[in-house]
N, C-alpha and C positions, 0 to 999 in steps of 0.2 A: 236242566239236563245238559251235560256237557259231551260235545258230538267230538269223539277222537279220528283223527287222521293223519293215516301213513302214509307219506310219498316215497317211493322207494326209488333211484334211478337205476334204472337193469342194465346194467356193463354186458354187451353180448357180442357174436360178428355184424357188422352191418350190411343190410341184405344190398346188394348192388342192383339185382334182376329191377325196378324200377330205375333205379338211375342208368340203364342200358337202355331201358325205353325210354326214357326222354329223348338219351343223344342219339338215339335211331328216328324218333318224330322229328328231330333238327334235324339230322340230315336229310329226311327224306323231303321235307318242307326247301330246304335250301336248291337243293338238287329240281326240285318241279319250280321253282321259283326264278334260276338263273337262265338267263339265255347262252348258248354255244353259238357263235360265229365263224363258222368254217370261212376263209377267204381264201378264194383260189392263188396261186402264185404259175407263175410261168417257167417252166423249164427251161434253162438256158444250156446248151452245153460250150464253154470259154475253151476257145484252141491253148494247147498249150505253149511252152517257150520254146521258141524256134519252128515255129508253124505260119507264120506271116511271111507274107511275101513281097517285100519294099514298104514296108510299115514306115513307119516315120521314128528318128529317131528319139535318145533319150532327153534331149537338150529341148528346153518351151521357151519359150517367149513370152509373153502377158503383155496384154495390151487392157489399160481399164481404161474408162470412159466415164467421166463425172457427168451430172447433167449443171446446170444451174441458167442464168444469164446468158455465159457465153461457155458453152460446154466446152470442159479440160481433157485432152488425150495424155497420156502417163504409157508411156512403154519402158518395162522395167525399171520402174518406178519414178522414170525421168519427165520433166513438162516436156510435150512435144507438140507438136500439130502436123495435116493428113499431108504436106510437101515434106518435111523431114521424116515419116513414117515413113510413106513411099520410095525415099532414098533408102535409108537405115534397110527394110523390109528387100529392096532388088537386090544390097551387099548382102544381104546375110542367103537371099536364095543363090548366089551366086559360091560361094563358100558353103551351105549346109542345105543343100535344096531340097533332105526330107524331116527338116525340123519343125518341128509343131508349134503354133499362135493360138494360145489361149485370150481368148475376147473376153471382158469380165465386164458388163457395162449397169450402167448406173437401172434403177427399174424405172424412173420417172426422165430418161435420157430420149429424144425422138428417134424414131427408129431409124430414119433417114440417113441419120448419125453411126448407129450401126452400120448400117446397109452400105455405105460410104467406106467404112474399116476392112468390114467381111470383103468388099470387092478388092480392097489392097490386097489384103494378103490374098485372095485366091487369081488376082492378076499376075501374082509374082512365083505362082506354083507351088506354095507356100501350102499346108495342111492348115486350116481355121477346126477350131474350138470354141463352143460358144459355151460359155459357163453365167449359170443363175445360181443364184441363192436363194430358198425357200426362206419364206420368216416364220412358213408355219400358220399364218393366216389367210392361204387361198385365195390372195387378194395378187 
């Protein structure tokens, strides 16, 4: 006996109401799944232009400080050391006495080192700025 069979394929719309429900169990899985981290931030309110009162001007200085053997001082990019600093740092308070001294020093430098630079320029009236770099690793 010979068993006959039709397969037909039925061209029709295709129902989407199941495919709505899936992407509705996704998202609702996603959504109970994810954490929200609200982090507080602080309000600042920054004065605006022409609101300072003997600010320091627009002109810097940079002073870096290497560490190594015998730690290297570099102001404006030049070798120096803290008796030529000292001089250089009295002429310029002398000529520009609200200019600003950015400090840029090495992370493995002794602080002493530092603390030797910062007292120049705050000896001389000078405005200090101490500038770090993050690397990003909390170290």
């Amino acid at each position: 006996m010979k068993v006959r069979t039709s397969v037909r394929i039925l061209r029709g719309p295709l129902d989407v109401a199941p495919l709505v429900d899936v992407i509705l169990l996704l998202l609702i899985f996603f959504l109970l799944t994810s954490s929200f981290v609200f982090q507080p931030g602080i309000v600042i309110d920054p004065p605006a232009a022409g609101q300072s009162k003997g600010g320091v001007t627009d002109t810097r200085y940079v002073i870096t400080a290497t560490a190594g053997l015998k730690p290297q001082i570099f102001f404006n990019d030049r070798v120096t050391d803290l008796a030529k600093l000292r001089v250089e740092l009295a002429r310029i308070a002398k000529s520009e006495p609200r200019a600003a001294v950015v400090i840029r020093a090495d992370r493995d430098l002794r602080h002493g080192v530092v603390a030797q630079i910062l007292d120049t320029v705050v000896q001389n009236g000078l405005s200090a700025v101490l500038a770090s770099k993050s690397d990003g690793t909390g170290k």
